[in-house]
N, C-alpha and C positions, 0 to 999 in steps of 0.2 A: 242103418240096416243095409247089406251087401244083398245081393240078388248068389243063391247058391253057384258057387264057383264053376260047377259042371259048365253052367249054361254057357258061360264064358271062352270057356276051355276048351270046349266039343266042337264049335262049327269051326266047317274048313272053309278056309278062302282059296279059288283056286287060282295060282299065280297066272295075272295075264302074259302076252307078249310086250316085251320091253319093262315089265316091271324090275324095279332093284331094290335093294338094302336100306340104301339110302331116305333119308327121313325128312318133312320139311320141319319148321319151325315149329307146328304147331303138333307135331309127332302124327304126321299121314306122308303116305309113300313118297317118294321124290321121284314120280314117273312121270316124263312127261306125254305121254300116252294114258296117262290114268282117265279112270271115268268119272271116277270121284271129282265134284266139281270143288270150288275153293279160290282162296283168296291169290292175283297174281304178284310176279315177281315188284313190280310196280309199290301192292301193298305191302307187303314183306320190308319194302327198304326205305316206304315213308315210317313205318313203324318203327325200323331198330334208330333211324333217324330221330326219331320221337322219346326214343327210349321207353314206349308202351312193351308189356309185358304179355306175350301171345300164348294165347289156349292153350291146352292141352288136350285134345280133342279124346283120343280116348276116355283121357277122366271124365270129360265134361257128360259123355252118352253113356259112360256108369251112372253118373251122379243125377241125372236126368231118367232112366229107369229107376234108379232106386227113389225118388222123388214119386216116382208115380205108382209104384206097389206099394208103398206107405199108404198111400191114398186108399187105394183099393184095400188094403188088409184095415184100415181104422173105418170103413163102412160096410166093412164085411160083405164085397162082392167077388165074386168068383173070378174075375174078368172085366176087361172093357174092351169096347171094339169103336175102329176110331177111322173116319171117313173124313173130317175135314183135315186137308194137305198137308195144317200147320202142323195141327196134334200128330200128326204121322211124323211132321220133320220133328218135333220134340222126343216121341219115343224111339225112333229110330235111325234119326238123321241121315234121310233116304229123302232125295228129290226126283221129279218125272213131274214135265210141264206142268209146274203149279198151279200156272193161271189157266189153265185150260182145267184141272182137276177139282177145280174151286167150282162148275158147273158142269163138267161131268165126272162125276166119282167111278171112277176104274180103281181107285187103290183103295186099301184096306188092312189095316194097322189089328192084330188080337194081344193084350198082352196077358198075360194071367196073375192071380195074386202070390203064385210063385215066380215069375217072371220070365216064364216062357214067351218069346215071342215071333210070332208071325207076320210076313205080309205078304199081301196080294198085287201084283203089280200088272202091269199091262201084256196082257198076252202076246208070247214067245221072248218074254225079255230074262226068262228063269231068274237067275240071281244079279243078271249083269247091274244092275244099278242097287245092291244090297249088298254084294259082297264086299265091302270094304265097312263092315260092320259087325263084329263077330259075334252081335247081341241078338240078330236077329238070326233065330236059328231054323228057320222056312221062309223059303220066297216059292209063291203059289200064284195060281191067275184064277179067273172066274170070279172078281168079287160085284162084275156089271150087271147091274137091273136097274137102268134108267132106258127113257123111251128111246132116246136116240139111237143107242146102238139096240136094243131090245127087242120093242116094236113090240108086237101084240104079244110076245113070249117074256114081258118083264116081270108077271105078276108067275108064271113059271120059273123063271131065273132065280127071280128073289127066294121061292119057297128051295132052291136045289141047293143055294148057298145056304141059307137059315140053317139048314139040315148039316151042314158041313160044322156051323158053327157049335149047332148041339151037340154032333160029335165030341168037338174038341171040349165042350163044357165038360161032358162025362167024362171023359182021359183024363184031364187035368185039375178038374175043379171039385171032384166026388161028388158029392149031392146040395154042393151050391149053383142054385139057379139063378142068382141074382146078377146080372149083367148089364154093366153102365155103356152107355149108346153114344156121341156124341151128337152127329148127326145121319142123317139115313131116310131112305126115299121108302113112301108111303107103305107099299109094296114089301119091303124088309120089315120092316115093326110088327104088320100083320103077320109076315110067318115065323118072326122069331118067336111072336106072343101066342102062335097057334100051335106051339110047339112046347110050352107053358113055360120059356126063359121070361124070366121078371126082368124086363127092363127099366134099367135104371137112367137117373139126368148124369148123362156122361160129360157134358161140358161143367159144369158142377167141378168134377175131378179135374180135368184138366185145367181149366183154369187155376184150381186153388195149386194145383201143381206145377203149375209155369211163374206164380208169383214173386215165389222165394228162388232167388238164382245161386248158384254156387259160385264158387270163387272162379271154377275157369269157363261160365257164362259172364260172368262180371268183365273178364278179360275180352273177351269176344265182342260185348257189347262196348266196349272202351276203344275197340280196335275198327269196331263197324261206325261208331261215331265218329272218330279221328279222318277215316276217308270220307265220309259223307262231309266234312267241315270243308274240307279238301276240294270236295267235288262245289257245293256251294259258293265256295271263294272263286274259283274259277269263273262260274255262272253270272258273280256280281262283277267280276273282273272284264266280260265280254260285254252285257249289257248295256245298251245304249239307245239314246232315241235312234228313232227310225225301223226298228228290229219291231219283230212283232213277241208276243206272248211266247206263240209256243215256240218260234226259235231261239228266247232265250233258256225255256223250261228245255227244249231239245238236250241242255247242255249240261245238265245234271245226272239226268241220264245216262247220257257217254262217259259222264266221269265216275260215276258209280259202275257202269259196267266194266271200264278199262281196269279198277282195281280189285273186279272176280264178286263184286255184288250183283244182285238179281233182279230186283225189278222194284217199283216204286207202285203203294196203293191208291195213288187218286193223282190227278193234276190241277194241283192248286196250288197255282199261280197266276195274279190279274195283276193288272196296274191303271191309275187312275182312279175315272169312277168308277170303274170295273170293280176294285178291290170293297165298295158298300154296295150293297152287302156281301159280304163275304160267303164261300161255299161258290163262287163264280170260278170254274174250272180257264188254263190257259188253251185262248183262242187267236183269232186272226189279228187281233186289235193290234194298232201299231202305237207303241210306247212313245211316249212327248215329254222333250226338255220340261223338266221339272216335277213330273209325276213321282209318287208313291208307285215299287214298284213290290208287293209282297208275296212270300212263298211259305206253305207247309209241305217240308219236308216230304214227309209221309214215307221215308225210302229204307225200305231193304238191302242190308248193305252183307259185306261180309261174311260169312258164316250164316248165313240167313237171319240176322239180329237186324232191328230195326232201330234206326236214329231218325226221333221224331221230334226236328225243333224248328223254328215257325222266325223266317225275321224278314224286315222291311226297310227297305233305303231308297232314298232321292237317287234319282235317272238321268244324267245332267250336269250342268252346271250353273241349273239356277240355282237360287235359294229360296230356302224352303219357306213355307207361308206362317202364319203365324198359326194358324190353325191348324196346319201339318206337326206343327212342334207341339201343341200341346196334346194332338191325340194321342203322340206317341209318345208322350211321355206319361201321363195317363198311364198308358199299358204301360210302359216300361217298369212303375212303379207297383202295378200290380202283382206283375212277375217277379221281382225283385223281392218284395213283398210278401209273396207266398211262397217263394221257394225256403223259406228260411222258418216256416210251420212244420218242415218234411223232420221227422225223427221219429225213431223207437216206441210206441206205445201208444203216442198220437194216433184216438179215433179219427175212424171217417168222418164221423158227424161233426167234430171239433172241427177236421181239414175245411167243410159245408161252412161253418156259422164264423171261423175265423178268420185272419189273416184281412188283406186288402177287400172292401167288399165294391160293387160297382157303382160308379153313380149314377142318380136315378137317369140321366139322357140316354145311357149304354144299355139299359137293362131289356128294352121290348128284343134289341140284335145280339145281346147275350151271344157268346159261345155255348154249344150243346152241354159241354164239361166244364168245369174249375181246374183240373187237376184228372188224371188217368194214370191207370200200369202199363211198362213195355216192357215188350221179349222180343219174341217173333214179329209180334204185329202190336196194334193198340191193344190191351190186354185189362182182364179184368183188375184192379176195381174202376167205376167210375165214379167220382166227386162229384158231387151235382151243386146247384148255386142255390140259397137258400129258399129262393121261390120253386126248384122243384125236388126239395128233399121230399123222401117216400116214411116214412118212419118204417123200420124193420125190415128196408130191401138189405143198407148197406153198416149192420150192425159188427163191426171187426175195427182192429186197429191195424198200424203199419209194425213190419216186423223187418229187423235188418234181412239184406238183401233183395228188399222188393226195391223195384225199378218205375219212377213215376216220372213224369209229365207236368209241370204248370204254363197256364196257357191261357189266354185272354183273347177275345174281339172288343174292338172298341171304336166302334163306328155309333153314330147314330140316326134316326128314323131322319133322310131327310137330307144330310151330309152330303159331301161330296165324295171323300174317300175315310177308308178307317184303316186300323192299322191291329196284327195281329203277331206276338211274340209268343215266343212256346222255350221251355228250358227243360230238358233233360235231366232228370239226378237220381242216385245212389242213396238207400237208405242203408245207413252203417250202424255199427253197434251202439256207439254215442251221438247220432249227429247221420248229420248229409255229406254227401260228395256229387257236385255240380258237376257233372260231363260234360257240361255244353261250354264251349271257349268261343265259339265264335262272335266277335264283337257287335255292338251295336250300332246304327250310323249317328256320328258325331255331330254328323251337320244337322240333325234331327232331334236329339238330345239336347243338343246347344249350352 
């Protein structure tokens, strides 16, 4: 389904200073003044290097609205309105200080079931961080009713936007009231409802609409992994006794930011016995000849696509214990093991009750998932291990182009270190395609 051509067609972008003709690779301006943030020259020539195939970004912020008014027209809502960052970078591929937006909500995404759409950005920025979008056809301010900026006028704020919203319900939606919400502070729910719009479960929509990727999200996330590997290999390349945690985690970082990625969801990375149990973020600890040194990723790379894979190597030149070789190999085979369950058709519940399962010493330090979706961030679905399947949360199967994760902890109650592997893959029309290339340690595998 196409979003009416109009919408496409009508909004003007108004040329900056310094802007030209000229086009990068992935079909956005070749300004080097642009505001549109994006991947640098750096990534650009590890890539044709690579011989990876880059986005097409236009198509990609078609194919991603038209993903999401499907949504909305097969639940027969008028509308959704969209507060978390991410959903906003999905409908509109518009950023402004994400991590700062993730706890306070200044922006605000409306799309409609014809694909009209709006946002709300941070006051006096007009269109400057929109207009290299020709999807979004208003950039507005006023979407703030949280207490910080607020103060005793939020529960006012909220009822003056609600009112804006019901406007646009009536202009565009005739006399559907039904409106999907994703998330939204106390204050807004009560006056969108006092205003009689039915609010609907708007993460619901986005999720099921971020699952299935297209062909040039597929490229994006192939292009966002290939640097994150990049940035990794570095990381394990400096590491060394003596260094502490977070100056070796410092360096993933840098190498994610140097190739135009944005920011990473957690720091997790320990070494030693730091790494049992796991979920211990990088701190002061100073790393020791022969330690277990491991990392999850977690990092937004690229295009705002997230490369999320998990790996552990000796620190050193000692060798490794006998007990460090068989935790990791343990995981190693689990991952192994279950990435090769990923295909077309393949229920969740199957992905739950199949594949490698743990043994009984692993199980009380379990990882939280089996297996998960990525796009943006960790993404819906989650796989759960057979102790805590829900019956009827996670009733769907896998459908090509969704984007998943297998992933293990395998420490036990008691241990000294454990060890934790994550792999990346592509579900295809027959089968998988494993993204993740980077190697395992050899000295550890044995």
């Amino acid at each position: 389904m196409n979003v009416e051509p109009s919408y496409a067609a009508t909004r003007k972008i108004n040329p900056r200073p310094g802007q030209t003709a000229a086009l990068k690779p992935d079909g956005t301006p070749d300004d080097k003044d642009r505001v549109e943030i994006g991947p640098t020259p750096l990534a650009f020539a590890e890539w044709a290097e690579a011989g990876l195939e880059i986005p097409h970004l236009p198509t990609m912020r078609q194919c991603r609205l038209d993903r999401l008014v499907k949504m909305l027209r097969e639940r027969d809502y008028g509308a959704i309105l969209m507060f978390d960052p991410l959903n906003i970078r999905y409908a509109s591929d518009t950023t402004n200080m994400q991590i700062w937006t993730m706890h306070d909500p200044f922006r605000a995404c409306f799309v409609t079931a014809d694909g009209y759409m709006i946002m709300w950005d941070f006051i006096g920025l007009d269109d400057l961080l929109t207009a290299h979008n020709p999807l979004v056809r208003e950039t507005r301010g006023g979407a703030s009713f949280f207490y910080f900026i607020n103060g005793d006028k939020t529960r006012e704020d909220a009822a003056t936007f609600a009112g804006e919203i019901d406007s646009l319900m009536r202009e565009h939606c005739g006399g559907n009231r039904r409106l999907a919400v994703d998330k939204i502070m106390v204050h807004g729910l009560r006056a969108l409802e006092n205003l009689g719009i039915e609010v609907m479960e708007g993460e619901e929509v986005t999720e099921k609409a971020r699952v299935v990727k297209g062909p040039d999200e597929l490229k994006a996330l192939r292009c966002a992994m290939y640097s994150c590997e990049a940035a990794l290999a570095e990381m394990e390349r400096v590491s060394a006794p003596g260094m502490t945690e977070a100056e070796v985690w410092s360096v993933l970082h840098a190498e994610n930011i140097k190739r135009g990625g944005e920011w990473i969801e957690t720091r997790l990375l320990s070494s030693g016995p730091r790494t049992n149990p796991w979920f211990q973020e990088a701190g002061p600890r100073i790393i020791q000849n022969g330690d277990i040194l491991g990392v999850d990723t977690d990092l937004v790379g690229p295009y705002g696509m997230c490369a999320d894979m998990s790996r552990a190597w000796l620190v050193g030149d000692k060798k490794p214990t006998d007990e460090q070789k068989r935790l990791f190999n343990v995981a190693h085979e689990h991952v192994a093991t279950n990435v090769q369950q990923f295909a077309p058709g393949v229920s969740f519940k199957e992905l739950t009750f199949g594949g490698h399962q743990l043994p009984e010493e692993f199980i009380d330090r379990r990882y939280g998932c089996k297996m998960h979706g990525v796009g943006l961030c960790d993404e819906w679905p989650a796989i759960l291990y057979p102790y805590d399947w829900r019956e009827g949360a996670f009733d769907y199967a896998l459908e090509p182009g969704m984007v998943m994760t297998a992933e293990v902890y395998i420490g036990a109650v008691g241990g000294r270190e454990g060890i934790k592997p994550e792999d990346q893959v592509i579900i295809t029309e027959d089968g998988m395609e494993n993204m993740t290339r980077y190697p395992f340690d050899e000295r550890l595998l044995g």
